[in-house]
C-alpha positions in Angstrom: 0.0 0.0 0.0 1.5 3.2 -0.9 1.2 6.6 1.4 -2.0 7.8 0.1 -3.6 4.6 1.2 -2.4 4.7 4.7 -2.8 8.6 5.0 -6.6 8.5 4.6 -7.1 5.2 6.5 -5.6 7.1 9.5 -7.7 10.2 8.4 -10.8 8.4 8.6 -10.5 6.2 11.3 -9.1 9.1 13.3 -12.3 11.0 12.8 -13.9 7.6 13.9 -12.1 6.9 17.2 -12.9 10.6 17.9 -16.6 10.9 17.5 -17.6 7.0 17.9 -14.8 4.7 19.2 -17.8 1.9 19.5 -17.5 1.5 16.0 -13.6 0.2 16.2 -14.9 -2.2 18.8 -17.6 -3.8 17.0 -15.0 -3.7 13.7 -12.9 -5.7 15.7 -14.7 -8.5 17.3 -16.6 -9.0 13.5 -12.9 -9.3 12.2 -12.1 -11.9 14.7 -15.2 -13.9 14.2 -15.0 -14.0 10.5 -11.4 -15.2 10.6 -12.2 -17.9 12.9 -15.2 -19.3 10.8 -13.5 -20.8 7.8 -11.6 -23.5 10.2 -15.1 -24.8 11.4 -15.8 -25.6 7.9 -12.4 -26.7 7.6 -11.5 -29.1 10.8 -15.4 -30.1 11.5 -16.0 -31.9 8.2 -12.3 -34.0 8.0 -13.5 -35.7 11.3 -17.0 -36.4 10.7 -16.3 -38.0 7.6 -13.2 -40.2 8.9 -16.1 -41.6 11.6 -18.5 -42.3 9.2 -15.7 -44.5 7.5 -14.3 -45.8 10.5 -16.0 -46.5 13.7 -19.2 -45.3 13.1 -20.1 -44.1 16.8 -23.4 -42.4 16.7 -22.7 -40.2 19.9 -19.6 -38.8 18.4 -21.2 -38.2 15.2 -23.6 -36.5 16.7 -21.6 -34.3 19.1 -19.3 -33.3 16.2 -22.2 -32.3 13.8 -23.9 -30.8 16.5 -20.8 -28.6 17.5 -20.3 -27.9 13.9 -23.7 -26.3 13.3 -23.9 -24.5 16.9 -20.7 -22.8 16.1 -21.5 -21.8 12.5 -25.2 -20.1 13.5 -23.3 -18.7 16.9 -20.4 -17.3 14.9 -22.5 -15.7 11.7 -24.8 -14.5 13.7 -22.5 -12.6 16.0 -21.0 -11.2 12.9 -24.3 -10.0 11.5 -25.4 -8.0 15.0 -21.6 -6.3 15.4 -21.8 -5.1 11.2 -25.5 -4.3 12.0 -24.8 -2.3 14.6 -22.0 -0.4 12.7 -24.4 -0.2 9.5 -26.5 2.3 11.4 -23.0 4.2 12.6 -21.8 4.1 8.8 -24.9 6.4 8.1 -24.6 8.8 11.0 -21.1 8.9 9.7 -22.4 9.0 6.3 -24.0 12.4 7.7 -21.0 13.7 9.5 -18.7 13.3 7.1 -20.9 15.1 4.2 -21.7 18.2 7.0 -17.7 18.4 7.1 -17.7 19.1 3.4 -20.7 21.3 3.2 -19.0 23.4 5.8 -15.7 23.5 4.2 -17.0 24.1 1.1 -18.9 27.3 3.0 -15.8 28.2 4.8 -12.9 27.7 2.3 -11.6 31.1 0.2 -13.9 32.8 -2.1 -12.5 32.6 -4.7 -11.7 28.8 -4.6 -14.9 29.2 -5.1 -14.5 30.7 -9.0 -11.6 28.7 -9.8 -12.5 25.5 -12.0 -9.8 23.5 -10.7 -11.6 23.3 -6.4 -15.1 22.9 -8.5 -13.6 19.7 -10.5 -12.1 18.8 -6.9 -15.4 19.3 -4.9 -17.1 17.0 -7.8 -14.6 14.5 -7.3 -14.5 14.6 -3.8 -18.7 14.2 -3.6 -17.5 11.4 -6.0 -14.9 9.8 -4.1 -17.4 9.3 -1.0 -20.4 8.3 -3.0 -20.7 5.0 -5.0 -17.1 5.3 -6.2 -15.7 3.9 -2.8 -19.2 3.5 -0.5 -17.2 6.0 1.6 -16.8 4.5 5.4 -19.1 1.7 4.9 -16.3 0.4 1.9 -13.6 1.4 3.4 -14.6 -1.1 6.3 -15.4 -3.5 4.3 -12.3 -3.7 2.8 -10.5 -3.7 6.0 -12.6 -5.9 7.7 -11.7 -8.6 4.5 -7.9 -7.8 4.8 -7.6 -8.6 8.3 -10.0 -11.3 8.9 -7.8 -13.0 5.4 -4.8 -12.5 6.7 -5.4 -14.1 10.0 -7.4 -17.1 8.3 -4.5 -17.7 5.8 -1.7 -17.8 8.8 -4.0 -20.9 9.7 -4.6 -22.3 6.7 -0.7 -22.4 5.7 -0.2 -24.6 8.7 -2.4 -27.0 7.5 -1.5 -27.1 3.9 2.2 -26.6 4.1 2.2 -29.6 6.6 0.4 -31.7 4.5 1.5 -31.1 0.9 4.2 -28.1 0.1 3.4 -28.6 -3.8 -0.3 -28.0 -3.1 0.7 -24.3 -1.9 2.8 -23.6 -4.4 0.0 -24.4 -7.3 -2.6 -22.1 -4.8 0.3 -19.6 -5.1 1.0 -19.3 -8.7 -2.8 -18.7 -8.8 -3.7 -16.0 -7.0 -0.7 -14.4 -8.7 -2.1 -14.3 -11.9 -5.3 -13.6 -10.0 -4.0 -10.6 -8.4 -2.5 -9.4 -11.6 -6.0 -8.9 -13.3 -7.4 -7.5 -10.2 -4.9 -4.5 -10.6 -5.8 -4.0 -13.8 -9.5 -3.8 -13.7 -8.7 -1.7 -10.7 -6.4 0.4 -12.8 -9.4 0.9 -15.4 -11.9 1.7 -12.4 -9.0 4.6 -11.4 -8.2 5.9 -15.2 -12.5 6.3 -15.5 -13.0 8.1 -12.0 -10.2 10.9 -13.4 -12.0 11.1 -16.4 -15.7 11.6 -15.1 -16.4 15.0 -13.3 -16.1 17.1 -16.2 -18.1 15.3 -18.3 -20.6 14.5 -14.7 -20.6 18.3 -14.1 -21.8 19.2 -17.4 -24.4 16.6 -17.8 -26.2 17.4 -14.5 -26.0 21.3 -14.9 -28.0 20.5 -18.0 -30.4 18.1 -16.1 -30.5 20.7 -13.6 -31.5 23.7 -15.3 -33.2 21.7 -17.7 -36.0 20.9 -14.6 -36.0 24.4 -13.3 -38.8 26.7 -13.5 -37.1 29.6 -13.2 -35.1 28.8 -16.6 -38.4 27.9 -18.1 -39.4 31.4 -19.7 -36.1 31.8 -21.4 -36.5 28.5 -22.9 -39.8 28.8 -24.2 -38.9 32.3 -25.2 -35.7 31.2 -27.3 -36.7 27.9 -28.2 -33.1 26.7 -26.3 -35.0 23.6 -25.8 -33.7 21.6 -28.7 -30.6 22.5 -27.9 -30.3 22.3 -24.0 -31.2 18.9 -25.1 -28.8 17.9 -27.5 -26.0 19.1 -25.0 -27.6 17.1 -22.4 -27.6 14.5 -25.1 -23.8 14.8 -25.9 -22.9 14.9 -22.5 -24.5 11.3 -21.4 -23.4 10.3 -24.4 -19.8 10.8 -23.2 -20.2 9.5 -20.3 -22.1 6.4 -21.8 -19.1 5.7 -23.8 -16.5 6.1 -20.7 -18.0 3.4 -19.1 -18.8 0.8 -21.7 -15.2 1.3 -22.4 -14.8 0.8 -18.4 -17.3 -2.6 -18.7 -15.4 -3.8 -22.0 -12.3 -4.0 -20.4 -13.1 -5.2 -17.2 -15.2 -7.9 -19.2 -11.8 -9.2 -20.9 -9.7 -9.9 -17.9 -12.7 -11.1 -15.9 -12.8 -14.1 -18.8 -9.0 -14.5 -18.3 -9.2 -14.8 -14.4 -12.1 -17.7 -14.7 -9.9 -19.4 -16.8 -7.0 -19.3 -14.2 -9.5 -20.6 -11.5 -10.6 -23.0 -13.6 -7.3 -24.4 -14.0 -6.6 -24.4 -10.7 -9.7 -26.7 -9.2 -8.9 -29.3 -12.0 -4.9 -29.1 -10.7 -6.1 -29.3 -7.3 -8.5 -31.8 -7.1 -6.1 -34.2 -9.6 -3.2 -34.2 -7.1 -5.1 -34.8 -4.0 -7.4 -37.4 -5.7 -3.8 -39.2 -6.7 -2.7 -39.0 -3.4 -6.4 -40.1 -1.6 -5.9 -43.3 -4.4 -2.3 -44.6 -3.4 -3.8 -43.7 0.6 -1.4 -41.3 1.5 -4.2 -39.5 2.7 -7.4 -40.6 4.3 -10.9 -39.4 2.7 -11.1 -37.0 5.9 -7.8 -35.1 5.1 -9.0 -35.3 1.4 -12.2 -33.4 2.0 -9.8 -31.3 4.8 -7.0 -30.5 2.4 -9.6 -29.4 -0.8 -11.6 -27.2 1.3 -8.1 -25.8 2.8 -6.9 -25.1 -0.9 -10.2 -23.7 -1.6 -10.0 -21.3 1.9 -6.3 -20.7 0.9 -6.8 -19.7 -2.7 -9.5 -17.8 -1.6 -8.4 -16.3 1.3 -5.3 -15.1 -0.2 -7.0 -13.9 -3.4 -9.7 -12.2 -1.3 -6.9 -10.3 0.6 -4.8 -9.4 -2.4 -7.9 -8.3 -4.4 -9.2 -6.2 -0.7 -5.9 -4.8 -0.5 -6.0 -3.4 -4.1 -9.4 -2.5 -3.5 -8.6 -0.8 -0.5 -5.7 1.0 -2.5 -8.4 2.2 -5.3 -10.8 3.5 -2.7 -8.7 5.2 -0.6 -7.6 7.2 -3.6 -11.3 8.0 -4.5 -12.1 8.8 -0.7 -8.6 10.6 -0.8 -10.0 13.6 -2.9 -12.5 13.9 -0.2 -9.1 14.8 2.3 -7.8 16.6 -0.6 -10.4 18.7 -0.7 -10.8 19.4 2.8 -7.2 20.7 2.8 -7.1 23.4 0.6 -5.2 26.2 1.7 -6.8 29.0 2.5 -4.1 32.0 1.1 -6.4 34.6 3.4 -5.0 36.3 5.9 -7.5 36.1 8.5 -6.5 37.6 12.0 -7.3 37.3 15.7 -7.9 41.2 16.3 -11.5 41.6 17.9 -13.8 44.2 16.2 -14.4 47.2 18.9 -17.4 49.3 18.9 -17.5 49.9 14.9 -20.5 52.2 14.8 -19.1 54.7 13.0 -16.3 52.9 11.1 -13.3 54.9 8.7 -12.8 53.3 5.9 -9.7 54.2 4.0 -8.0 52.1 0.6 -4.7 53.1 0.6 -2.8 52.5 -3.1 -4.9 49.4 -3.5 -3.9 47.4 -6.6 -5.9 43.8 -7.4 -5.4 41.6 -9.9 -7.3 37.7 -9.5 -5.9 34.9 -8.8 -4.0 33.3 -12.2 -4.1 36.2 -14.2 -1.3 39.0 -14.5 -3.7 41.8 -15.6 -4.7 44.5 -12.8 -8.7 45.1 -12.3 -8.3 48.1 -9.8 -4.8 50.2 -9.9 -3.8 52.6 -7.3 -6.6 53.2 -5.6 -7.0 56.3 -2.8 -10.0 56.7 -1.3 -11.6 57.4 2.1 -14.8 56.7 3.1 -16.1 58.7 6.6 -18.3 57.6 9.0 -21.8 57.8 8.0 -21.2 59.5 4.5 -22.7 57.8 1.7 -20.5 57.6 -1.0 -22.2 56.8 -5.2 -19.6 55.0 -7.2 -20.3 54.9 -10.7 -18.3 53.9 -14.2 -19.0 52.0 -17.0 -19.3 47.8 -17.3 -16.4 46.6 -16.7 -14.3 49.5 -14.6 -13.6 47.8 -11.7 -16.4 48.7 -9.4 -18.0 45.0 -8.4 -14.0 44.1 -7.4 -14.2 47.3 -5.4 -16.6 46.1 -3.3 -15.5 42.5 -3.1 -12.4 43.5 -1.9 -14.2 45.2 1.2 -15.8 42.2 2.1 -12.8 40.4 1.7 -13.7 37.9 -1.0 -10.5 38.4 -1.8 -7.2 40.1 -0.1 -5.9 43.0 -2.2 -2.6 42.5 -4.5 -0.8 45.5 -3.3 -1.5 48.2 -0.6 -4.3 47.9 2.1 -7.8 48.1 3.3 -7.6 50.0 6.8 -11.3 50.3 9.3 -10.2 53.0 11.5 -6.7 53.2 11.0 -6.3 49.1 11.7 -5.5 46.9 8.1 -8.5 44.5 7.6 -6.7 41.8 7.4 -5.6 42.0 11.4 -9.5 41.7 12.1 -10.9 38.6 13.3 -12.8 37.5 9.9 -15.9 36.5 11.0 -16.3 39.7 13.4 -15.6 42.0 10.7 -18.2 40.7 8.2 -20.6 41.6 10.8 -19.7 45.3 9.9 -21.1 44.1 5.9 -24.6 44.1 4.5 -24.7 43.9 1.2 -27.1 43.3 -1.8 -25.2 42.1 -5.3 -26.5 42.4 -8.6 -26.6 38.7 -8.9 -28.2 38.7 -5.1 -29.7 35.0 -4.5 -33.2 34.3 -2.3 -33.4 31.4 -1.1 -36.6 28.7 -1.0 -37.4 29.0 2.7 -39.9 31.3 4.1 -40.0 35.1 3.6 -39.1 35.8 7.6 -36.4 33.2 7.0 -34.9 35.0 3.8 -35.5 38.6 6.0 -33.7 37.2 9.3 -31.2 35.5 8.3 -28.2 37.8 9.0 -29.3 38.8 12.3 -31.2 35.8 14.0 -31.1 37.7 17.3 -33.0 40.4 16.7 -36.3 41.3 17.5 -38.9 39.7 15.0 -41.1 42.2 16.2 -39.1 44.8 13.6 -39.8 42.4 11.1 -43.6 44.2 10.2 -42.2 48.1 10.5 -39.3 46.8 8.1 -41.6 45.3 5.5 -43.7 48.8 5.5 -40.9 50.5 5.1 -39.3 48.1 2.1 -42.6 48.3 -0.1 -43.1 44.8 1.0 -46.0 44.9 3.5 -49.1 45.0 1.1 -47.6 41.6 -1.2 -47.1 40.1 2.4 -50.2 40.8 3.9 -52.1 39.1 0.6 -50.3 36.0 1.1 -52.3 33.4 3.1 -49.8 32.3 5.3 -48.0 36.0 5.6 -44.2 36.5 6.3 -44.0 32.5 7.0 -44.8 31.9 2.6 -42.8 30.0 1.4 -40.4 31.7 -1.2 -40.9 29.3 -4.5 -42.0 25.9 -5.0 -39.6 23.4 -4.2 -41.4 22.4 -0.9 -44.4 23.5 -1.0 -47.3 24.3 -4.0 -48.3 27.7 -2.3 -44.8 28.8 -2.3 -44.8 31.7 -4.4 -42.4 32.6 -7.0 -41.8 36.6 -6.6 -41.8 39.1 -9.3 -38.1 40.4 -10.0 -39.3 44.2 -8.2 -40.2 42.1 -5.1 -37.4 40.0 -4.9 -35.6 42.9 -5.0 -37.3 44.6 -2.2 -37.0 41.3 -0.1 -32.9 41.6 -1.0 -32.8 44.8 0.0 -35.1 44.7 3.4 -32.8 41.8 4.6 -29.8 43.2 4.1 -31.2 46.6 6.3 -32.4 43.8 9.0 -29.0 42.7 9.3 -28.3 46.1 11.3 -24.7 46.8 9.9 -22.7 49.8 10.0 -21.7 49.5 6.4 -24.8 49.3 3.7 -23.8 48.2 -0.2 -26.0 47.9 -3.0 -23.9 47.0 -5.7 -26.2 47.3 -9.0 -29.3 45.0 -7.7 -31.7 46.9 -9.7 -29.7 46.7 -12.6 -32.3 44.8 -14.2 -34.7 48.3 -13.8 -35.7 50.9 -16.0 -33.6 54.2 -14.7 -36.5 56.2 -13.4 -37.6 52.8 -10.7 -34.0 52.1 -10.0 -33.8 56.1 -9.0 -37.2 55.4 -6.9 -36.1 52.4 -4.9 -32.2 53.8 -4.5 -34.3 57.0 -2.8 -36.2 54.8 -0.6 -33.1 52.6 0.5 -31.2 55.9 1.1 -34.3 57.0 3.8 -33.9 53.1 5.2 -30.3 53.3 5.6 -30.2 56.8 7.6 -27.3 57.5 9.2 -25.4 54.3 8.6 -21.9 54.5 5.6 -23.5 53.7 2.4 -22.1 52.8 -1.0 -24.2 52.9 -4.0 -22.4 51.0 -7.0 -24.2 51.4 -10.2 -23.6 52.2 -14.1 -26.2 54.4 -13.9 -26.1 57.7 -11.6 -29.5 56.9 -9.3 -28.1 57.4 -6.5 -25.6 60.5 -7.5 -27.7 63.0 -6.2 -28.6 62.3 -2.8 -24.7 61.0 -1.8 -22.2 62.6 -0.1 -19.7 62.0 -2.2 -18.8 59.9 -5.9 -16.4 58.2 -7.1 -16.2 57.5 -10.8 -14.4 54.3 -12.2 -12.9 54.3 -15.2 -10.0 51.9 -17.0 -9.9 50.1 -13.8 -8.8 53.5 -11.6 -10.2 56.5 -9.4 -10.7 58.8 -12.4 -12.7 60.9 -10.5 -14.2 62.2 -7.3 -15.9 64.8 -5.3 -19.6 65.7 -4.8 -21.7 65.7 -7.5 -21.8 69.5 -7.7 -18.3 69.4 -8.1 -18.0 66.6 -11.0 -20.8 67.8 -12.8 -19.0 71.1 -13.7 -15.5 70.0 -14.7 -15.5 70.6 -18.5 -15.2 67.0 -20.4 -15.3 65.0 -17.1 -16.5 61.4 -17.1 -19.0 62.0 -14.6 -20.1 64.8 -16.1 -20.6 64.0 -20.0 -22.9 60.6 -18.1 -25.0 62.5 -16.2 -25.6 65.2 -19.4 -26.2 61.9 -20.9 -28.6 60.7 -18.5 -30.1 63.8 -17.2 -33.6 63.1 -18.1 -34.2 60.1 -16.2 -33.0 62.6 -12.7 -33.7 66.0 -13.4 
């Protein structure tokens, strides 16, 4: 077994000993009791048949078959209660193990989350503990066949090696040819597994998207049916074909390795039948001797073909740990947040480029936002502003300079602490299908539901709530329930907006939700967030200049710089200014 192997054996049955050490127990007594069954099979028969051809004594007949069956149902059924027992624990751990990655996928960098290579590792991980290995469950199984093998075939050796060295060696050359197909089916099984998640994730995005309503108009609107489908089509197709080829080679050597068994019996049972004949053995050792070839061959085969087994499901299960240990290249201090009420926020020379690429999204930027000013920044598609705000909430650390919240870097702040100073609506803003108070609440679970009604007056929300049946407690669309409702995109909106103003932070950002809005509505609900948001910092990101008017201050974007900034009295008289030839532009929507 090579590294890998042992490395995520101890990772998993580390995690075991710590939440359910039970489990170890009841693995081991089920590995001792199915390495001691084989030799009641074994010994038991040899003797009963030597009486029946010898003395014939009814009493010891009886007492051996007797003993024979008592230990056979006493053993298997011990076995059967201590894997019952851990069948249950294999789900709870089933359970556990998935929350791990859920949380880690929740936890991990943001932008592992954007980078193709972590998605092709988080589908192979989900892989690697699904049906590819059976997760804990196979991974025990294997073990439990490895050990219980190895401590029959110690047994077994005696008895054959002491009786016929030739016989071993023919059981030996067997399970080496034996061993030698496993390993390359097993090698096939591997080569497939690498090759399936791309071809996996693209199939069941088009299966998914395919059965969800939400997709539905744009479908029916563009007629992308037809072709939805034939991706879908060429995507099953591809898998289809990666594992017939998978079946047709594991088919071949399959056909080789009966032959090899094959062989074997007639060898076997030849040279023992020889030596029964001439009487160098009795029928007893015989029947002893066959079934100890059989044990032996199988045994050992069994423990070569669980150890390669193990070897090919540790390195499925091992993307799981792979996974799981991605490094996190955030800096994320230990500093605790004071009182941040009134929080300075200053970017000092900050320069960003993403992760794998060389080219610069923000340059040198200097700007400094004061407590409780709302500041309007504004630029064309494209200019930087989105990465402005993501570097804020620290979805990413900044290339060059820093982000300081009075007068300490960002970075020094205990992460979780700090994104309690964030509440923030994107463009691409995501409800989610639990109930309305459950999408409102959900950044600030400890405060007073009570707020909940002055918040939806306030948001526009109040008269869509009040006609719902079941009120704030509707279910937001239909995946669990027919009279969830499926909001217009004006109300989602609103809903975005009111839950991020629950969440009670200093720091407000709407960063181009209603992007989807005609200017004049986008102006009407920037107005009415700006009365919600009251004395709290505000930013306002848009391509559009709603929300120019009524801020402090604006800072315009442009070729992925601070071009501009000031008040808007100030930008809108500098001769051939951005700001200014935009809001000439789109004066009539504001004026």
């Amino acid at each position: 077994m090579n590294k890998k192997t042992w490395k995520t054996v101890g990772y998993f049955y580390r995690e075991v000993c710590k939440e359910k050490p039970v489990y170890i127990v009841f693995l081991l007594f089920a590995i001792l009791l199915m390495a001691i069954l084989p030799f009641v099979n074994i010994l038991f028969p040899r003797y009963i048949i030597d009486e029946l051809l010898g003395q014939r004594r009814v009493e010891v007949l009886a007492r051996l078959v007797v003993a024979m069956v008592i230990l056979n149902w006493a053993i298997q059924g011990l076995i059967t209660i201590f894997e019952r027992e851990n069948y249950k624990l294999d789900h709870w751990f089933e359970q556990y193990f998935d929350k791990k990655f859920v949380l880690r996928s929740m936890e991990m960098d943001f932008e592992h989350t954007e980078n193709p290579e972590v998605l092709n590792q988080s589908n192979k991980a989900r892989d690697g503990m699904g049906w590819y290995s059976g997760g804990l469950l196979g991974l025990s199984n294997c073990f439990k066949e490895i050990v219980a093998s190895f401590i029959t075939l110690l047994g077994v050796m005696v008895i054959i090696a002491g009786a016929s060295p030739l016989l071993f060696i023919i059981a030996l050359l067997s399970v080496a040819g034996g061993s030698y197909i496993v390993s390359k089916m097993n090698g096939l099984e591997i080569a497939t597994f690498n090759k399936g998640p791309q071809i996996n994730r693209a199939f069941w995005y088009i299966h998914d998207i395919l059965g969800e309503s939400r997709y539905g108009k744009d479908i029916r609107l563009y007629g992308a049916k037809r072709m939805l489908t034939r991706k879908g089509e060429e995507s099953f197709r591809g898998l289809y074909h990666l594992f017939k080829e998978l079946e047709d080679g594991k088919r071949k050597w399959g056909c080789l390795s009966a032959v090899i068994a094959m062989c074997e019996g007639i060898g076997i049972y030849l040279y023992l039948g020889y030596l029964a004949v001439i009487e160098k053995i009795t029928i007893g050792q015989f029947t002893m001797l066959i079934t100890s070839a059989i044990a032996f061959r199988t045994g050992l085969q069994n423990m070569i073909t669980q150890l390669q087994e193990l070897e090919k499901k540790t390195g499925f299960m091992g993307e799981y740990i792979t996974f799981m240990e991605y490094k996190d290249a955030m800096v994320k201090g230990h500093r605790k947040v004071p009182d941040m009420s009134h929080p300075r926020i200053e970017f000092k020379n900050v320069s960003f480029c993403y992760p794998r690429t060389e080219q610069y999204v923000l340059k040198n930027i200097d700007l400094t936002i004061e407590p409780g000013e709302h500041l309007s920044v504004v630029g064309l598609n494209g200019a930087g502003k989105t990465t402005f705000i993501k570097l804020l909430c620290r979805m990413y650390d900044v290339t060059e300079g820093e982000i300081l919240v009075n007068g300490v870097n960002i970075q020094e702040y205990e992460y979780d602490q700090y994104m309690k100073l964030l509440s923030v609506v994107f463009q691409d803003f995501k409800l989610f299908s639990m109930s309305i108070r459950d999408n409102l609440r959900m950044g600030n679970w400890e405060k007073e539901a009570e707020y909940l009604e002055v918040l939806c007056e306030l948001s526009g929300i109040k008269e869509k709530v009040d006609s719902l049946p079941n009120g704030l407690d509707t279910l937001i669309f239909k995946y669990f329930d027919e009279e969830g409702i499926e909001p217009s995109g004006g109300e989602q909106q609103k809903i975005a907006i009111a839950r991020a103003i629950y969440k009670d932070a200093p720091v407000v950002v709407l960063d181009e939700p209603t992007a989807a809005l005609d200017p004049v509505a986008e102006y009407e609900i920037y107005k009415q967030f700006d009365r919600l948001v009251g004395g709290k910092t505000a930013v306002y990101i848009s391509h559009r200049l709603s929300s120019c008017k009524f801020c402090d201050k604006i800072a315009v974007f442009a070729e992925h710089t601070l071009a501009e900034y000031g008040t808007h009295d100030e930008l809108v008289k500098q001769p051939e200014g951005i700001y200014a030839e935009m809001f000439q532009a789109q004066a009539q929507y504001y004026v």
